[in-house]
N, C-alpha and C positions, 0 to 999 in steps of 0.2 A: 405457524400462523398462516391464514387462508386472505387474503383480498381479492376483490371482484373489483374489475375493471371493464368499461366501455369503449371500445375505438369509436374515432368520431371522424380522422381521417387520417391518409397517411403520414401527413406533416405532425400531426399529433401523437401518433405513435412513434416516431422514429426517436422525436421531442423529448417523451416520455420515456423510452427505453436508455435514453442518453443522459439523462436526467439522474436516475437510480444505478446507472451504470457506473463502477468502481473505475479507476481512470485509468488503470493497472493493463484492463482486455474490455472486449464488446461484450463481455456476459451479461445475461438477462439482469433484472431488479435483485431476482432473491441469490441467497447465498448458501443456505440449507439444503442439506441432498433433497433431491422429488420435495420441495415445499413450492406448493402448486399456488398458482394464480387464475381461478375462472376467468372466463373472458363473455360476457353476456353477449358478444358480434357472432353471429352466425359465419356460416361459408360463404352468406352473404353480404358481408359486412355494411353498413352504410358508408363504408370507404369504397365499395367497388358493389355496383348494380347487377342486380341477382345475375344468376347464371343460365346459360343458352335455355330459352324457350321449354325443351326439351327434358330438363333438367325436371325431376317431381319434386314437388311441394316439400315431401317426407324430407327429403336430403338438404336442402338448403334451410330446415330447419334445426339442422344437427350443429349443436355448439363443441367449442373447442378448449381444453384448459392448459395454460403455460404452466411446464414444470422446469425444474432443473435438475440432473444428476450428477452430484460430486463422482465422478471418477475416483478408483483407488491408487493413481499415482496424481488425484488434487485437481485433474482438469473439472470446470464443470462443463457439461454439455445441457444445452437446452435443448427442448423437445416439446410439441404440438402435439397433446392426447385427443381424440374423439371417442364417443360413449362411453359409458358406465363402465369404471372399473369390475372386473369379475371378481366374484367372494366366494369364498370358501361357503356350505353350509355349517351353519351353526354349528350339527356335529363332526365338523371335522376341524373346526377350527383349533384347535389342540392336538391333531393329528400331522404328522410328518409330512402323511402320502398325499399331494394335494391333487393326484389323477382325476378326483371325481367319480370314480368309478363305483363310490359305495351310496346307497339311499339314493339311487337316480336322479341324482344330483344334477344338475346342466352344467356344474361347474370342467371347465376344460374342455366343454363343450363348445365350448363360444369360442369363431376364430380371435384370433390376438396376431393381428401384424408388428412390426417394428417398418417402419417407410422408410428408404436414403435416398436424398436428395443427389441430385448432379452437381460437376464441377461447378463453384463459385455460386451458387443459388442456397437456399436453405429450405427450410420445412413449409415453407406456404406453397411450396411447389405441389402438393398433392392435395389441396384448397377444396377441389373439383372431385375429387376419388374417395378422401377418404371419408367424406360425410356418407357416401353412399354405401363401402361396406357398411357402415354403421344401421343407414335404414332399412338395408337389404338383409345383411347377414346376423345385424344382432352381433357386431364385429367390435373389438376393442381395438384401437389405432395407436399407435406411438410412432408418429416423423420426428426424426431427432436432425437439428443443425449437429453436423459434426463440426468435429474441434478447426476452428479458424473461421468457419464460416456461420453468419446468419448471427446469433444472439450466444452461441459458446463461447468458452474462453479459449484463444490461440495455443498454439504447442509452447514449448517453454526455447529460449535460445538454441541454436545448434539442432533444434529437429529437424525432421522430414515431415511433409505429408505423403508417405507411401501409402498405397494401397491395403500393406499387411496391418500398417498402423490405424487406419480408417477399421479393417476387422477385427484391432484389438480391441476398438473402442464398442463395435458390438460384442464382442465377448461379454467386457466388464460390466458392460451394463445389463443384458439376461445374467449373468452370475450374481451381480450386484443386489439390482434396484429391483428383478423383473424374474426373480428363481421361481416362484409358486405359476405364476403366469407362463414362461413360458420351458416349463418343465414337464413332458421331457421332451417337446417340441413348439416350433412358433414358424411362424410365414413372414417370408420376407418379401418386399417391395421394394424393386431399388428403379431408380431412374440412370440413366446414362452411364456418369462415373461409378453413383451409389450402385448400379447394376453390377459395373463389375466387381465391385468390395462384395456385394453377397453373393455371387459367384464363389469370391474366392472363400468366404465364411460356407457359406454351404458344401464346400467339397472338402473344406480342411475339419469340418463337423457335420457330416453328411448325417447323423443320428439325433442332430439339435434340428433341421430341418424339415419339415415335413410339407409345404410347398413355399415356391420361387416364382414371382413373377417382376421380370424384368421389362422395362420398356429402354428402347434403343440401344440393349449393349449387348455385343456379344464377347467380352471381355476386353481389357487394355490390347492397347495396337502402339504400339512404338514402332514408329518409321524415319524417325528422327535420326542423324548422320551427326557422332560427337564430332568435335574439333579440337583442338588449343584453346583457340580466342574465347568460343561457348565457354568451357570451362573458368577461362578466366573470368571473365562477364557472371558468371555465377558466383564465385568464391565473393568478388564484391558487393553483389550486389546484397547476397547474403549476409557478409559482414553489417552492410549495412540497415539489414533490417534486420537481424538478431538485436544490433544495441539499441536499437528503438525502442524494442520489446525487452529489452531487460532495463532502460530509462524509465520508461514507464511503469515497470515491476518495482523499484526501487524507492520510486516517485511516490507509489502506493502503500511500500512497508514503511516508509520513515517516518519519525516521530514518536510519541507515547501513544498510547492505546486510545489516547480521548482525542487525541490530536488529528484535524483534520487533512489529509494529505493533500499538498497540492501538486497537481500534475504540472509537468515540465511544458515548457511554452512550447505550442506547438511551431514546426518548421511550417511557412511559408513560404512557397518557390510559386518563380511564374516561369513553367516550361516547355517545352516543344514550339520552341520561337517565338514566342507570347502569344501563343493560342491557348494556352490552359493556367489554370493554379491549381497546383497539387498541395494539403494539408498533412505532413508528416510521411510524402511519399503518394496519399491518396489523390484524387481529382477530386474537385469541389464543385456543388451545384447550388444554382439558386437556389432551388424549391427542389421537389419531390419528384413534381412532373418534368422537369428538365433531366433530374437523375432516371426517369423511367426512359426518357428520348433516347437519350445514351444507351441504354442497355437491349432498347429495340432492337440495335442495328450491333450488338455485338456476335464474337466467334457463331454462336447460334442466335438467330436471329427471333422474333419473339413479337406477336401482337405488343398496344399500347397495353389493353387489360392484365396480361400475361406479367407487364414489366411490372407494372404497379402492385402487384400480387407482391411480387419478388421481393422491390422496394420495401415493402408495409413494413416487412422483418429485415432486410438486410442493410439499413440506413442510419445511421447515429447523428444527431446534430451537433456543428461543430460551431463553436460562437469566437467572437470576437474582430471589432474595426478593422483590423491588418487583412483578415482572409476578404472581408468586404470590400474591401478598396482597391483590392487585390483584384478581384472579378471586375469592376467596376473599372480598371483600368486596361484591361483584356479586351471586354464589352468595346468601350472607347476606341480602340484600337482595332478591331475587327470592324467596327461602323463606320470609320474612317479611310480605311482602305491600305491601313498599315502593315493589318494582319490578311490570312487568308480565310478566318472564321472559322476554321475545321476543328477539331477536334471532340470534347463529347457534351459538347452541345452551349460552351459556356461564351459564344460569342455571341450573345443575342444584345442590340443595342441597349443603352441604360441611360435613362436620360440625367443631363452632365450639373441640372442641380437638383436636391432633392433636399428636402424639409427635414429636421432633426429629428420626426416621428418616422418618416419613410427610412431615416439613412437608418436608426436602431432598428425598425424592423425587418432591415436588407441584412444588419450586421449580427441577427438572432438567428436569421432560416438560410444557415450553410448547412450542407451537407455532405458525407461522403461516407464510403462501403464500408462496411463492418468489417467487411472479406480481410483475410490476413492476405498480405503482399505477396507473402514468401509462397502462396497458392499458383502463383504466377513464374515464378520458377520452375525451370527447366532441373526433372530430375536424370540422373548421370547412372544410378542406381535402379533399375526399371527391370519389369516383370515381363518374359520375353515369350515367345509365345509358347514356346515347347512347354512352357510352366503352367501356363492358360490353357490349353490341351490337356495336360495330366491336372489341373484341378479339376478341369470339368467333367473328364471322366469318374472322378471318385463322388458327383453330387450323384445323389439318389433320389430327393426328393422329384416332387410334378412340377414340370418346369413349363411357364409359358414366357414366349419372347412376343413382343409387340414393337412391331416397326409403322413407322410412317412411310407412305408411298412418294411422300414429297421430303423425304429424310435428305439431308446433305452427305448425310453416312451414309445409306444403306436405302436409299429411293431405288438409285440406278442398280441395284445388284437384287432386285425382286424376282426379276428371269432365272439367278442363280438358285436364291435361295428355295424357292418354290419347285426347283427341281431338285433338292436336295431332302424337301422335308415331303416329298409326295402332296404337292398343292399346295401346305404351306398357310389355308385361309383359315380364320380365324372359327370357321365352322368346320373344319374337316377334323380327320382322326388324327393327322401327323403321324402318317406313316415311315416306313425305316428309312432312314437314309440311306441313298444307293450311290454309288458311282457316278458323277453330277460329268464325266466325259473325260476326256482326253486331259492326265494332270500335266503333261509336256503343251499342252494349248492353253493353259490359263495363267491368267498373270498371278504374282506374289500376292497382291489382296485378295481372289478370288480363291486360290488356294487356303489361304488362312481359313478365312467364310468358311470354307467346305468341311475341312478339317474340324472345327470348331463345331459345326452343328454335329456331324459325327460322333463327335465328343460327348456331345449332350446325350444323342440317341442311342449311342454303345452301352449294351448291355442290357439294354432294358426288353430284349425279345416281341415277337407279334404279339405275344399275352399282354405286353403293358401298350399297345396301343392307344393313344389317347394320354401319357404319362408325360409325353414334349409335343409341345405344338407349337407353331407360329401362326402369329396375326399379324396380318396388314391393316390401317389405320387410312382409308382411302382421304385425299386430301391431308394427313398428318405430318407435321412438320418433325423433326426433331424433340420439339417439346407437347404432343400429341396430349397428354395427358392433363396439360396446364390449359390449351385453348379451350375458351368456350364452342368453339365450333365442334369441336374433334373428341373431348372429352369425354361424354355419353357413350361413342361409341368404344373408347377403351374403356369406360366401366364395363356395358355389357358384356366385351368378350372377357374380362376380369371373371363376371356373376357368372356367365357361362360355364368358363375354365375351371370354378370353385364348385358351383352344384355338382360340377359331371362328377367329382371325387366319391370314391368308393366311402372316404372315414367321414363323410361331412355329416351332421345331423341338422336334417330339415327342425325347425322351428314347428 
């Protein structure tokens, strides 16, 4: 079954995704592997005003459709497609080989990305990019929320979110949902975290690869010092978000088959000295745009527009008087001078009476992140770099990295890296990496860096010149690819990076 939906704003979709959502995990409406949902809102949604000036017409009118993929150990993952699915021709459709190769076929022709979002964001993250392969390249898109975040369903108790676990889930799904597409290769796209999961998926299947473009990663970096206490502080915290997630798993299987599940009442806490209310562990916000204020100013920082993107997908509505009275009495409290109003944004005054239409419509628009908690956990189990080094030596495929010049990671190590990739800019050939100096003169991070691009460049001789390159993103923050200022120019070094390929066929 197919429905067509309209967004009309962000409070409306979160509304709605929360609405059709089993009470079990934050998975999308549908339940059916790949049973897709069009979405008539463009990249431009009337939830958020077209994109930077600069932006063409062609791209902001490329729609997007909601699907979901069962997983074959039951997760589902949702994922954000743009343009036309590729089809087999007619005479091959009864044929094994889905190469395209036979009747000049365009089929296998047409790139086919899979997109991975970064730590704690989901698939609206490439809002700005991927409409554009689409008008450019005649490109088919799949950003998929991995498992915990955005509109997928969480791990099950007692998981990890490792890095190897995030490339199972690409595995399963090219073997799964996506064998004709992308067989016997696909392009991957990853942002920050998701950069380094296709990293590590490209070099543990360097022959399913056929290019890689990452923005802001140059694989996991753990510099993190275990402890005792850490540990302990984990096992708990743990504990306590496993049994939430199997309350709510349970909460969902009980009863007959006709029988509506009801979910277990949610925890209300007011915490971090009554500057917040957290919902089952989460933070709660008035509206949408209080939840976007929050997220501006987090670990990586983020335009308004940027955050609201984010929101559209990564926001569920939580209802009920207790969590209202709850803010309302925070609010009270911060305007008073009780509290010191800090936290993510829920101290803004409320005035102290309010009409029985204003108090239901306060006690309807809570909200809080989809994000699985246990995301936020510190892992003990970590991929160290000597692993990062020998992954990236085994990718094969054309690699491009795209950094921001005003990157919190990687702004300040531009001098480095640009004398390691011979210039480095996003127009040059990305020559061999040399000897970046003195390895007893550089510190621990800068060694990494060097090593690492190395890695990428080893092996590929003066013949593949042009095979890794690095771009700079002038003005680009960490999230380069999400602002509307910055955007444009990581598409074009993207269009760039993709014509220059020897296998591409021009349209």
């Amino acid at each position: 079954m197919t429905t067509t939906t309209t967004t009309t704003s962000p409070e409306d979709s979160a509304a709605a995704a929360a609405a059709a959502r089993p009470p079990s995990s934050p998975a999308p409406p549908t339940t059916a592997a790949a049973e897709a949902a069009p979405t008539t809102a463009s990249a431009a949604a009337a939830s958020f005003p077209a994109c930077a000036p600069a932006t063409p017409a062609a791209h902001t009118a490329v729609t997007s459709t909601d699907v979901v993929y069962t997983l074959s150990n039951g997760i589902r993952i949702a994922a954000k497609t743009w343009g036309a699915v590729p089809e087999p021709p007619a005479s091959d459709s009864n044929n094994s080989d889905k190469s395209g190769s036979s009747g000049g076929s365009d089929y296998r022709r047409r790139p086919v990305y899979v997109a991975v979002h970064g730590w704690l964001d989901n698939a609206n993250t490439w809002d700005l990019v991927a409409p554009a392969l689409v008008a450019e390249l005649d490109a088919y898109v799949v950003c998929v929320d991995l498992a915990g975040h955005g509109r997928s369903d969480p791990l099950p108790p007692m998981a990890s979110y490792s890095p190897w676990d995030h490339a199972s889930t690409l595995l399963d799904l090219l073997d799964t949902h996506l064998p004709a597409l992308t067989t016997p290769t696909v392009r991957l796209l990853g942002h920050s975290m998701g950069g380094h999961v296709c990293f590590l998926f490209a070099g543990a299947f360097p022959a399913r690869v056929e290019e890689l473009v990452v923005c802001e990663s140059l694989g996991y970096v753990n510099r993190i010092a275990d402890d005792a206490q850490a540990m302990a502080a984990f096992l708990r915290k743990r504990r306590e978000y496993d049994a939430a997630i199997a309350a709510a798993s349970a909460a969902a299987s009980a009863g007959s088959r006709d029988a509506v599940p009801v979910p277990p009442k949610p925890k209300v806490e007011v915490v971090d000295g009554g500057r917040r209310v957290a919902v089952n562990g989460k933070t709660a916000y008035r509206s949408v745009a209080e939840a976007a204020r929050s997220r501006r100013h987090g670990v990586t920082r983020v335009s308004e527009r940027a955050a609201l993107r984010l929101c559209e997908r990564g926001l569920e509505r939580v209802s009920g008087g207790e969590v209202a009275a709850a803010l309302r009495a925070v609010a009270a409290t911060a305007s008073s001078g009780d509290g010191d109003g800090v936290g993510d944004g829920v101290g803004e005054a409320v005035p102290e009476e309010e009409g029985e239409e204003e108090e239901e419509a306060a006690a309807a628009a809570v909200y809080t992140w989809t994000t699985d908690k246990r995301l936020m956990l510190r892992h003990f189990a970590r991929w160290d770099h000597g692993a990062v080094v020998a992954m990236m030596r085994a990718v094969t495929a054309r690699v491009l990295v795209v950094l921001g010049t005003e990157s919190v990671l990687f702004g300040a190590a531009r001098a480095l890296v640009d004398a390691c990739v011979g210039g480095g800019g996003g127009e040059g050939e990305g020559g061999l990496v040399h000897d970046a100096g003195d390895k007893s003169a550089q510190s621990a991070v800068e060694q990494t860096l060097v090593e690492r691009l190395q890695a990428l460049q080893r092996g590929r001789g003066p013949a593949a010149a042009g095979e890794f390159r690095v771009g700079w993103v002038e003005g680009g923050s960490h999230h380069a690819h999400l602002e509307e200022e910055t955007a444009p120019e990581f598409v074009r070094q993207v269009l760039a990076f993709t014509r220059s390929s020897r296998v591409v066929v021009e349209a």
